[in-house]
N, C-alpha and C positions, 0 to 999 in steps of 0.2 A: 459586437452585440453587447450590452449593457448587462453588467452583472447584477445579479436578481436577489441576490442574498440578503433580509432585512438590512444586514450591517454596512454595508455598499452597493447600493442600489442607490444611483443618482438621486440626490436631495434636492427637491426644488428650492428656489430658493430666488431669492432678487440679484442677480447676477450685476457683479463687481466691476469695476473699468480695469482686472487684468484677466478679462477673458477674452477669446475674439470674438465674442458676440454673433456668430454663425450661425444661425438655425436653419435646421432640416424643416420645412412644412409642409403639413399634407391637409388636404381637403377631408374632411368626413362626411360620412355617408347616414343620415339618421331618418327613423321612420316621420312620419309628418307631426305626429302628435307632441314631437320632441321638440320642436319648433316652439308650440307654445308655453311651453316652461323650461324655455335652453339653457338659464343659468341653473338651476334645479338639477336639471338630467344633467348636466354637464358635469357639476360638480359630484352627485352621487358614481358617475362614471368611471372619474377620476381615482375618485375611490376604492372605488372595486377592482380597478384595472390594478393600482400598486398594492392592495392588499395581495391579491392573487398572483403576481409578480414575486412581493415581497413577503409574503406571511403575517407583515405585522396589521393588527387590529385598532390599533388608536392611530386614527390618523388626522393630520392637519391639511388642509387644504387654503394656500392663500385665494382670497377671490378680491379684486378690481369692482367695484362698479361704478366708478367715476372716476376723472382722474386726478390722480394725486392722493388716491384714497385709498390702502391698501388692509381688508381685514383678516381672519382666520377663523374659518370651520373647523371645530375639533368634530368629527364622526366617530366610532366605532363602528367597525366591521369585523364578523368572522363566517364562517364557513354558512352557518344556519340564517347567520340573516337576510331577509324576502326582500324582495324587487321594492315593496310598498313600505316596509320599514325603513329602508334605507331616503326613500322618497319623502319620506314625512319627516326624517329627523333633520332634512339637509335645514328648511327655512327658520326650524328651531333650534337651531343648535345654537351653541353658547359661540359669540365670538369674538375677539379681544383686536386692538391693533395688532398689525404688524409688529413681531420681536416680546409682545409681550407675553406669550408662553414661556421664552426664554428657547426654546427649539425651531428652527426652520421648518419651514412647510415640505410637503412631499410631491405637492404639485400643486396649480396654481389655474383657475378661471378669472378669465379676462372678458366682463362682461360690455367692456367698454368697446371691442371692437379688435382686430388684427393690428397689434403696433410693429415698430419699428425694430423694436428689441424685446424679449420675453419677460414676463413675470421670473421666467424660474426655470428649471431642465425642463419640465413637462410642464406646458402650457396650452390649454385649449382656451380659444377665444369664440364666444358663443354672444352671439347678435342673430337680432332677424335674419340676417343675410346667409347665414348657417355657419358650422362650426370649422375651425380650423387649430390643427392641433400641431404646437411649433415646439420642437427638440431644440437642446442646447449644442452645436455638435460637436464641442469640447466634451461631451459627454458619452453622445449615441454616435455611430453613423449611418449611413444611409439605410442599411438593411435592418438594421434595428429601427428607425423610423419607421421604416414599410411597417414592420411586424405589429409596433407599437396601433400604428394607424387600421390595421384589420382587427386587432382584437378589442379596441375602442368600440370598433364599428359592432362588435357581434355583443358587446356589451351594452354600450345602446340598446342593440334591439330586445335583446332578452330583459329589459328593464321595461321597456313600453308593452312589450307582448306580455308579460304573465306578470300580476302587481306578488302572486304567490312561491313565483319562482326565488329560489335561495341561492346568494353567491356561488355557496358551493357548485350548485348543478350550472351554472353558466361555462357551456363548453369554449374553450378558446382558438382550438384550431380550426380551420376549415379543411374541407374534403381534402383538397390538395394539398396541404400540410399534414393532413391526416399521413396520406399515400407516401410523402416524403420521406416521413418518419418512420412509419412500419415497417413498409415495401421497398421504397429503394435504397435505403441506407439499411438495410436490412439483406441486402442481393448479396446470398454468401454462398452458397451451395455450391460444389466445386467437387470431381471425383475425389475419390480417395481408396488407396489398391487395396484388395481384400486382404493382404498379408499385417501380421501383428510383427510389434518388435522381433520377439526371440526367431520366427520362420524367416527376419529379413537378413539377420546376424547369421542363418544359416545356412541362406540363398547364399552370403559375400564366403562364406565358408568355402564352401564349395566352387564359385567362381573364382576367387582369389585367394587361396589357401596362405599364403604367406604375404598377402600385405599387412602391415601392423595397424594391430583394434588398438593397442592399448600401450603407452610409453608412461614410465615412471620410475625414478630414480633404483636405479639397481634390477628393474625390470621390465622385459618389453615382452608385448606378448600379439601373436599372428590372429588374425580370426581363425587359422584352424584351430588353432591351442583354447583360445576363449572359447568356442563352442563346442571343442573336443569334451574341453574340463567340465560345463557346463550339463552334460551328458554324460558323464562319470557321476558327475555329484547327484546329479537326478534318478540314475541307476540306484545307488546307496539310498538316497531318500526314500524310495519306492519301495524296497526291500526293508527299511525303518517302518513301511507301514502306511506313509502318505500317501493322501488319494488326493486325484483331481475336488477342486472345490474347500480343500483345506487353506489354514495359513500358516504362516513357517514364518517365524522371526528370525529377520536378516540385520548384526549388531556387528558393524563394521566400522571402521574409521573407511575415509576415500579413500578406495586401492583396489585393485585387479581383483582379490577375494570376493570383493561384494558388488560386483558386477556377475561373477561368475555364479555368487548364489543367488544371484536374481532373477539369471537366466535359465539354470538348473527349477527354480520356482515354476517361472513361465510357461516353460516346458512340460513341468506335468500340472498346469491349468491351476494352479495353484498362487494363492496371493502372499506376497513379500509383506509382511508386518516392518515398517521403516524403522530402525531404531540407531539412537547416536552412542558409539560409545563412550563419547565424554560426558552424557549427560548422568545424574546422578542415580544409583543401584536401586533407589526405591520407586523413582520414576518409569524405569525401563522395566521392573518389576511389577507394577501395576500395570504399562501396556503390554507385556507377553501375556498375563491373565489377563486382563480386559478382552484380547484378542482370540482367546483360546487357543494359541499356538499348537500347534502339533510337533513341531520340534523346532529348537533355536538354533542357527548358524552363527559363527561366532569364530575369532582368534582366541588361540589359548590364554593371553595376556586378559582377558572378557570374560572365559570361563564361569568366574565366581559372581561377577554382576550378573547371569542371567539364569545359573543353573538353580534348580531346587521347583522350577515350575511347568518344566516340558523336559523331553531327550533334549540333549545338547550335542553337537558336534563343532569340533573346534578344526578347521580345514586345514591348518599349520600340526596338525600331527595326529589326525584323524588317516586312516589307510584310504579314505576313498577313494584316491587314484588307484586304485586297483581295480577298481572296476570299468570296464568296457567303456567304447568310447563312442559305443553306434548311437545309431539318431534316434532321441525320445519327444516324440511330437504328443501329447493328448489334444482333441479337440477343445476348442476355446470357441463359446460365445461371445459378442459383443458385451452382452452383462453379465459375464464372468467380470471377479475385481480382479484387478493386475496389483493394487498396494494399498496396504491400509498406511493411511498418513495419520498420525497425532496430532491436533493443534490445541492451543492454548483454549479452556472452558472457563464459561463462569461462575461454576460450583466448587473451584479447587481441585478440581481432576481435567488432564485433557480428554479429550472427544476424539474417537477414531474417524475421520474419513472414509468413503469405501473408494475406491477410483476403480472404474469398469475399463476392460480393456479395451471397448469399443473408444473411449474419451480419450486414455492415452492415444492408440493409433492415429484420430483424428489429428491431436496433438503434436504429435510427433512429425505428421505430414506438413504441417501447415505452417513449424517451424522451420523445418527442413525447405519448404518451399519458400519461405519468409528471407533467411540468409541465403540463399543459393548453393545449400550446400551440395559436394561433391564426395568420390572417391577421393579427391584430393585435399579436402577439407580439413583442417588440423585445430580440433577442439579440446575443451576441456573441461574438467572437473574441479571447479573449486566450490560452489556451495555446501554446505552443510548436508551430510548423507543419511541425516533422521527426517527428510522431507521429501516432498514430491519433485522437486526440481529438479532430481537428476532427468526424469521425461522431458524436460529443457531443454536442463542443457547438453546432458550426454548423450540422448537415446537417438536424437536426430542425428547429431553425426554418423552416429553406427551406424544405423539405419542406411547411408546411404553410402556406408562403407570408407566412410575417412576415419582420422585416429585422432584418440581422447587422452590428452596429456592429465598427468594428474603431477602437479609440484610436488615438491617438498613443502611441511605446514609450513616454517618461519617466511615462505618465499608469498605465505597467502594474505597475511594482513599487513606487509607494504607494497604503497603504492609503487615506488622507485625498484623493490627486487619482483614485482609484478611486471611492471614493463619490461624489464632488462629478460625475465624469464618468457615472456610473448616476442619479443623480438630474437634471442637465443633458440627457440623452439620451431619459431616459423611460424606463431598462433594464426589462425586467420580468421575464428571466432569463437563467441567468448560470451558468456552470462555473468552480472557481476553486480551485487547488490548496489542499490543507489549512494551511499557513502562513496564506500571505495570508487563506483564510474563516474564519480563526480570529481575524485581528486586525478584519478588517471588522466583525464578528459584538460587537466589545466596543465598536464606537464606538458614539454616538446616531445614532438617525435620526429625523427629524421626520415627523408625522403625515400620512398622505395620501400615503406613500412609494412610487412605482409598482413598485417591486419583487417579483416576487411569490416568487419562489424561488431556491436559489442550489445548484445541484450540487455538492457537495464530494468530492474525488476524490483519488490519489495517493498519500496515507500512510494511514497508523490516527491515526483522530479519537480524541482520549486524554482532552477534558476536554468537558462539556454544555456546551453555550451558554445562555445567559442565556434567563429566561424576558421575557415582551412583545414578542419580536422581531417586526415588521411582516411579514416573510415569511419564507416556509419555507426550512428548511436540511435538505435529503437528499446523505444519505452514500451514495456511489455505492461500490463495487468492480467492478473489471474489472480485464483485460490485453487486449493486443494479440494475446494467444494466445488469449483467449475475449471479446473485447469487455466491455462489461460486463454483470456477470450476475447483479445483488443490488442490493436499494436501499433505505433505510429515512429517514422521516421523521422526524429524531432533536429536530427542536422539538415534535412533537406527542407523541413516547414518552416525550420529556424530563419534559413537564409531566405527563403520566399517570405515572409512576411516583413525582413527587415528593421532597424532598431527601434522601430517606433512601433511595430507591430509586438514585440518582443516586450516591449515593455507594459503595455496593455494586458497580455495574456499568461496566464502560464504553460507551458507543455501539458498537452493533453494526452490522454492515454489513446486517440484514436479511433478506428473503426475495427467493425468486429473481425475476428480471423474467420476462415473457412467452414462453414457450417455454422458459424454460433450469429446469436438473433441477440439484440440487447436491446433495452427500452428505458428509458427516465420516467420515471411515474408517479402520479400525487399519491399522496394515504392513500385515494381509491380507486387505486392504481387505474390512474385515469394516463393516457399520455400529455404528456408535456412539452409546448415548445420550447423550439431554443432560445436559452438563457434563464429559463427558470429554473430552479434547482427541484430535483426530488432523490427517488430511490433508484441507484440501477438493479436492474433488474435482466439474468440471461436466459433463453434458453438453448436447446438445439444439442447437437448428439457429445457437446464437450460437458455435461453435465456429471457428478458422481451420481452413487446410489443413494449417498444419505448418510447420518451417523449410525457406527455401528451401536448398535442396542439401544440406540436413544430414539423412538418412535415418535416421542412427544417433540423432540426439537426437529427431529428430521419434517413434520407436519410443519412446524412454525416457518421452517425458511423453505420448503418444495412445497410449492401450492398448485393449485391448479392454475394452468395457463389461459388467462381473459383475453389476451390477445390475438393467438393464433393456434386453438388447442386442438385444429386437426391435426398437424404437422407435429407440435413439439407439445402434448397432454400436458407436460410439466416445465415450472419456471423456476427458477431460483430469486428468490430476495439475499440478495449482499448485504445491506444493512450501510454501504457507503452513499454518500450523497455525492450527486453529478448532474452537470448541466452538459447539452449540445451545445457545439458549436455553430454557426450556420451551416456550414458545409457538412455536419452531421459528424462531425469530430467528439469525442467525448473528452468534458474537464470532473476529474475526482475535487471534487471540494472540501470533502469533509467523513464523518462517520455517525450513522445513527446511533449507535452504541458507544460502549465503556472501551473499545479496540485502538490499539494503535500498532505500529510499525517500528521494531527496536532492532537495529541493522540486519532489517532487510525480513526477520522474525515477527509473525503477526501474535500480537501477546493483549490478553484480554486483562484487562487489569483488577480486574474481579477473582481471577484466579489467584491473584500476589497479594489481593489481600485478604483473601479468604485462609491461605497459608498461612500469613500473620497473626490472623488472630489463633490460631492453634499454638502459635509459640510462647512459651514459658511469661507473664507480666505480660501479656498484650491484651487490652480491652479492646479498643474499636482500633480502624487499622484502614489510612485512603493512601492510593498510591496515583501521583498526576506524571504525568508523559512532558518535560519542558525541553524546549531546546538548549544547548550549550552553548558556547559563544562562537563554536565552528559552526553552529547550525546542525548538528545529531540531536538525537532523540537521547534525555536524557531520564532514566525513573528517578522519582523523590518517593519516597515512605515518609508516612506522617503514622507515629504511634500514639496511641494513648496509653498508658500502662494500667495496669490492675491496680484497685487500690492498696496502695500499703507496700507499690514495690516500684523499681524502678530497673527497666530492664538495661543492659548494655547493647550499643550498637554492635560490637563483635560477637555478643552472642547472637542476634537477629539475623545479623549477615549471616555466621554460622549456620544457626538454625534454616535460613533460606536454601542457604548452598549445598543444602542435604537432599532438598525436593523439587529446587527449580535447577533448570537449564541458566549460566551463567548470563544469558542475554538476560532472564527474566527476575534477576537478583540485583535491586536500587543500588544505584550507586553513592545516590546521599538519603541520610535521614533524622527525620526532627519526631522529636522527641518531646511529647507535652501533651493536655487537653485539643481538643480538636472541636473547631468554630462549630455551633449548634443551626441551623436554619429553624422558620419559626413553626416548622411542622415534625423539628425535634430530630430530621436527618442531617447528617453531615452538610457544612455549608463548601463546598470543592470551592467556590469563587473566594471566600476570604481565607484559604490558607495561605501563609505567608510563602515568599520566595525562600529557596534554602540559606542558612548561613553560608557565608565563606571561610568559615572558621574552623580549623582539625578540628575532624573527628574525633571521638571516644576510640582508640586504640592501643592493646596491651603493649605498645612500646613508649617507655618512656621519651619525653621530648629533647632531644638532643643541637644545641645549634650548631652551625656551619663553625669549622675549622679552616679558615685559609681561604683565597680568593678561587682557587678555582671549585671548592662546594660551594660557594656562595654563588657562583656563577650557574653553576647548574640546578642549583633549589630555585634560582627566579625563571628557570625553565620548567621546574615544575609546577612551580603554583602559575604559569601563563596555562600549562598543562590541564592542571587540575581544577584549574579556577579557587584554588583553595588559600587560603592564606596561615602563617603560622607552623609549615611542613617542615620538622624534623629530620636532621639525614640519615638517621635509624630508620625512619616510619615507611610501611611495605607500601609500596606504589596502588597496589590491588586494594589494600583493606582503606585507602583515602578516597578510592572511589573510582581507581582506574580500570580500563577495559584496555583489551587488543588494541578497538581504533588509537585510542590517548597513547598507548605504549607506543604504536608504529609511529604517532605525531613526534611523541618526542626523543626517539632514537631518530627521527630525521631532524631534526633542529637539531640536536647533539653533533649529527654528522655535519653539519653545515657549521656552526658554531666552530668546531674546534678542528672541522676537517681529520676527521680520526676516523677509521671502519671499526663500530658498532653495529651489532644486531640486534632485533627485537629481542630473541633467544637469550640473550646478555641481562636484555631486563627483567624476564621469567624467571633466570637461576636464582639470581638473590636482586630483588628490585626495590634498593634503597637507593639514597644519594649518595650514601660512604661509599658505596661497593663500586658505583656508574662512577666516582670521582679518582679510582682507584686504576679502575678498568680503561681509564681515558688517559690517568698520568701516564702506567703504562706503555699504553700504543702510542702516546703520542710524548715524552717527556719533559716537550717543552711547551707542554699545552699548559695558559695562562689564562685571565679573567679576559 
C-alpha cells in the first residue's frame, strides 16, 4: 500500500529508463457527464484524490495534450474547497512547461490517449474512449491500485453530482470498506473470567501454596507468603484507617515489598499511587499530594522522600507482620481504580492516570492469553516500577500462577548480563523496552533457549529483527491512558513478507487485543482507509478513567464515541498518527503533539521546558528529541539566558535533576539566542544540531597520559559522540546515560577482554579511574 504522508507519497513524475516501467491499470468508472469535459474532471480528480491522500494543498498536476508536449496545472486544494471551484480553476490555472516549476508533478493527465508507458506514478489517461488510471508498480501494488481506482471513482462522482459539495465532505470508502474497517477488524470480544488480579494471586494461594510467586537475589517467596503478607499489610492498613475507595502510595524500588503492597492495596479496593524511588524528593512529593494519599508505603531507606504529607509505614521495620494473615477480600467494581500512574504534562507537572480495575483484568487476560502463559511460566520484572507496566509484565504471569524473577539492577541495563541472566534463570518471558530488545534481538543465542517470547514496548520498532530467532518478538502498543491495546508478532510477519517486503514497510504495532476497538480517523473523525494517515483512536473496556482532577483535559482526549456509542459511549484520542495496513494491521507514524519516547518513558517535552524556564538565567527554553548515532532517542536543551547573565550548563543540569526523572534530564545543551519564526514563536526547524564539543563542566580538562587512556577516551568520544573529553570529566555530566554506560563497558570488555561492570562506571565514571580499573584486571592491557 502506498504511503500517504505528504513527505512520501509517490511523486508523479516522468518516469526514468531505470525503472521497470510496470504499471498496474485500471478502468474507471465515471458518470456520463464526465465524458464531456474529461480532461477537466480528470485533472480536478486527480487533485483531490492526492490532496486527501496526502494533505497537501498546492498542487501540480502534469497534463499531456498532444504528444511530445508536456504542461503543469498548479491548483490549490484544501478541505473547504467545492466541487465547482475546483472545476473552474482547473482550465485557468496558470501553467508552465514541464520542470519549470522547478518541482515534479504529483500526478499526471494524459489527454492524449492510454500509452505505452506513464506520464508519472499516478496517471490517468482521459479520451472519448473513457478514463484509465495507470500506477507505476515500482511504486503501488496491486491492492493499492484497486483502492486508488475506487476512490477515483467516488471522487468523480461526487464532483459531477454536487458543483457545492467540498473536498472535505467527499467520502472515500465504500460500504464494504466501511464494514472492513469498523466491524471486522474490529471482531475482538472474547470472554474474560470475573476474577481481578489480587482473588487470582489468592485462588494459586490456596491451590498451590508453595510454588514460587516471586524469585530475587537473596529472596524467594511462595504464593502462600505473597498473599499471606499481602493480608498482614492490609490488616495494618485497615486499622491505620484506610477504606475501600482510597489511595495509598506505594514507593518502592522492584522487589518482593512492592508487590506485596500492592496487593495488600487491592485487597481492600483501594488504588496504588505508582511512585519510583529514584526519582527525585520533590516530584514524588507533588504526586502523593496530587493524589491525596491516605498513607505512603515505602522502605526505610525512602522514609524521608515521602514523609511529611500522609502516615508513612516503612515495611523493613514497621511490625506489620504481626498481624493476621486471614483473607481480606472487599468488594471491587470494574470502575474501581486499581493504580494511579504519573506521566509526563504539558504544564510542568505530571498528570495522574486513573486505571480502573475492570482495564487492568482485561489487560492482564489478554496478555496472559497473548504469550501462553502457564503455572510454568518464568517471568519477570525489569521495567521501571513508577509506571503501569508492571500489569504487563508481571501481573500476567501471577495471574496464571508462574514466577516473576526480578535481577539485580547492574544485571538491567546490559544487554550481554541480560541474556546470560534469561538463560541462567530459565526466562521464558519477558517485557523489555525497544532499546534494549533491539540490541538483545542481535546477539546469538544457543539452541535449546527457554525463551519463548519477549514483549517489546515504549517506542516505534523502526528496523525487523533477524530471521531464526529462538523466540517470538511481539510489539506491544499501549498507554496508561488505554493500557495496551494492539499487538503484533513481528518475527512471524517478518518472515512472511520476506526481504523485499521488509524493506518496503516498517513493523506495525498490529491488531487490537481482546475487547479493544481502534480506528484511524481524519480531524472529523471520519474513518480512513488504508494507507492514509490520521489519528488513532481506541475504545472498548481497556480504557482508564481519565486524569485525576484535571476535568478539562480528561474532556479534550475522552470524547464521545461517533463510531460505535452503543457498545463503548466513550473513545480515546491518542494524539499518535497511524495508518492501516491492508490486512488491517496498524503502522504508528508519527505524533500529533510535542511527545516523544525517551527509553521506553513517554516525555512530553513541554514539561522539560516549562522547568527550564523556572531555573535561575533562563529566558525562553525548546527542548527537540534527535537521534544518536546508535539510533536512541537523544534530548537537546536549547537556552536562552536572561539578560545580563549567563547561566552554566552544570547548574541547568543541576537544577533539572532536582525535578525531573533522569530519562527526562537533556543530555546536551546549547546555549544562546534562540531562532524567532515570523509570527515571533520559537523557530524548532532552524535550531542548529548540537556541538560535538565538551561541555561546560566543573572539572578542569585534563589530557590522556599513556596509550592505554588514550585508548579508551576514543571509546568515549565513539560513546558520547563528543569530542575534546578529558580523563578527569564525569561520564554523566558529558551527557551520558545507562544505555551509553552499558555501550561502553561492553566495547571495553571486548577491546581489552578484561571483566568490567557497568557498576565500575557509576562509582567514579572518568577515564583515569576505567584506565586504572583495566590496568589492574588485566596488567598487560595495552593500546
Amino acid at each position: 500500500m502506498a504511503v500517504t504522508t505528504s513527505s512520501s507519497l509517490p511523486l508523479a513524475r516522468v518516469l526514468d529508463g531505470a525503472r521497470s516501467g510496470a504499471l498496474h491499470r485500471r478502468a474507471i468508472d465515471a458518470p456520463a457527464v464526465v465524458a464531456e469535459r474529461s480532461e477537466v474532471y480528470a485533472t480536478a480528480a486527480l487533485a483531490a484524490l492526492v490532496h486527501k491522500y496526502s494533505g497537501e494543498t498546492d498542487l501540480l498536476i502534469g497534463r499531456r495534450r498532444q504528444p511530445g508536449a508536456t504542461e503543469t496545472v498548479a491548483l490549490r486544494v484544501d478541505g473547504p474547497t467545492t466541487a465547482g471551484d475546483l472545476l473552474r480553476a482547473v482550465p485557468e490555472a496558470p501553467v508552465a512547461e514541464e520542470g519549470g516549476t522547478g518541482r515534479p508533478a504529483h500526478a499526471a493527465v494524459d489527454a492524449t490517449g492510454p500509452a505505452s508507458a506513464a506520464l508519472a506514478a499516478l496517471t490517468l489517461s482521459a479520451t472519448g474512449e473513457g478514463l484509465e488510471l495507470a500506477l507505476d508498480s515500482d511504486e503501488f501494488d496491486a491492492e493499492a491500485a484497486d483502492q486508488y481506482a475506487r476512490h477515483l471513482e467516488r471522487i468523480l462522482a461526487a464532483l459531477a453530482a454536487d458543483a457545492d459539495g467540498t473536498v472535505r465532505d467527499i467520502a472515500l470508502l465504500t460500504d464494504e470498506e466501511l464494514h472492513r474497517t469498523l466491524v471486522e477488524w474490529n471482531d475482538t470480544e472474547g470472554p474474560v473470567g470475573p476474577e481481578y488480579f489480587h482473588e487470582l494471586v489468592a485462588e494459586h494461594a490456596r491451590r498451590s501454596p508453595d510454588a514460587l510467586a516471586v524469585i530475587l537475589p537473596g529472596t524467594r517467596l511462595t504464593y502462600r507468603e505473597l498473599d499471606g503478607r499481602a493480608n498482614q499489610l492490609a490488616h495494618r492498613l485497615a486499622a491505620r484507617g484506610v477504606r475501600p475507595g482510597d489511595r495509598v502510595g506505594v514507593c518502592f524500588p522492584r522487589s518482593a515489598e512492592s508487590l506485596v503492597a500492592q496487593l495488600a492495596c487491592f485487597k481492600l479496593a483501594c488504588a496504588a499511587i505508582l511512585l519510583d524511588s529514584d526519582f527525585p524528593a520533590d516530584r514524588v512529593r507533588y504526586m502523593i499530594k496530587d493524589a491525596s494519599a491516605a498513607v505512603v508505603l515505602t522502605l526505610a531507606a525512602h522514609a524521608d522522600k515521602v514523609s511529611g504529607l500522609a502516615p508513612v509505614i516503612a515495611l523493613d521495620t514497621d511490625d506489620w507482620r504481626t498481624e493476621p494473615d486471614t483473607e481480606v477480600s472487599e468488594p471491587v467494581d470494574a470502575d474501581d481504580l486499581i493504580h494511579i500512574c504519573y506521566t509526563s504534562g504539558s504544564t510542568g507537572a505530571p498528570k495522574a492516570v486513573m486505571v480502573r480495575f475492570g482495564a487492568a483484568r482485561n489487560l492482564i487476560h489478554s496478555m496472559a492469553e497473548l504469550c501462553g502463559m502457564t503455572a510454568a511460566s518464568q517471568g519477570t520484572w525489569l521495567a521501571a516500577p513508577g509506571y503501569g507496566m508492571i500489569e504487563v509484565e508481571c501481573f500476567p504471569v501471577l495471574a496464571r500462577g508462574g514466577t516473576v524473577h526480578i535481577p539485580d539492577v547492574s544485571v538491567v541495563s546490559s544487554e550481554h548480563r541480560l541474556q546470560e541472566w534469561f538463560l541462567r534463570e530459565g526466562i521464558t518471558t519477558t517485557l523489555l523496552m525497544k532499546p534494549m530488545a533491539e540490541r538483545l534481538w542481535r546477539l546469538e543465542w544457543p539452541e535449546g533457549t527457554p525463551l519463548e517470547n519477549i514483549r517489546v514496548c515504549g517506542e516505534r520498532i523502526q528496523s525487523w529483527p533477524p530471521a531464526g530467532l529462538p523466540f517470538r518478538l511481539i510489539n506491544l502498543y499501549g498507554s496508561a491512558e488505554a493500557t495496551v491495546v494492539a499487538s503484533c508478532d513481528i518475527t512471524e510477519l517478518g518472515e512472511q513478507l520476506g526481504a523485499q517486503g521488509r524493506d518496503r514497510r516498517l513493523p506495525p504495532i498490529g491488531r487490537p487485543t481482546t475487547n479493544v476497538t481502534t480506528y484511524v480517523l481524519d480531524e472529523e473523525l471520519r474513518p480512513l482507509p488504508p494507507g492514509l494517515v490520521g489519528e488513532l483512536c481506541i475504545a472498548g473496556v481497556s480504557l482508564s478513567a481519565g486524569y485525576l482532577g484535571r476535568p478539562e483535559a480528561t474532556a479534550e482526549k475522552w470524547i464521545r464515541n461517533p463510531i460505535d456509542p452503543a457498545r463503548h459511549p466513550v473513545m480515546y484520542r491518542t494524539g499518535d498518527l497511524a495508518r492501516y495496513w491492508p490486512d488491517g494491521s496498524i503502522e504508528i507514524v508519527g505524533r500529533t503533539d510535542n511527545q516523544v519516547k525517551v527509553r521506553g518513558n513517554r516525555v512530553h517535552l513541554g514539561e522539560i521546558e516549562v522547568v527550564l524556564t523556572t531555573l535561575p538565567g533562563v529566558d525562553q527554553a525548546a527542548v527537540l528529541a534527535r537521534q544518536d548515532g546508535q539510533g536512541d532517542v537523544q534530548l537537546t536543551a536549547y537556552v536562552e539566558p536572561s539578560q545580563g547573565t549567563v547561566p552554566s550548563v552544570r547548574d541547568i543540569r543541576r537544577g533539572l535533576s532536582q525535578r525531573l526523572p533522569s530519562f527526562m534530564v537533556p543530555a546536551v545543551y546549547v546555549i544562546g539566542g534562540l531562532p524567532l519564526s515570523v509570527n515571533g514563536k520559537i523557530d524548532r526547524a532552524a535550531l542548529p544540531e548540537p556541538p560535538r564539543s565538551r561541555p561546560e563542566i566543573d572539572t578542569p580538562y585534563q589530557a590522556p597520559a599513556g596509550e592505554l587512556e588514550e585508548a579508551l577516551l576514543r571509546l568515549w568520544t565513539e560513546v558520547l559522540e563528543l569530542d575534546g573529553v578529558g580523563v578527569q570529566d564525569n561520564f554523566f555530566e558529558l551527557g551520558g546515560d545507562s544505555l551509553r554506560a552499558a555501550r561502553l563497558t561492553d566495547l571495553v570488555r571486548k577491546r581489552f577482554v578484561v571483566d568490567i561492570e557497568i557498576v565500575d562506571l557509576f562509582d567514579e565514571p572518568t577515564v583515569a579511574r576505567m584506565a586504572a580499573l583495566v590496568a589492574d584486571r588485566v596488567p598487560a592491557a595495552a593500546a
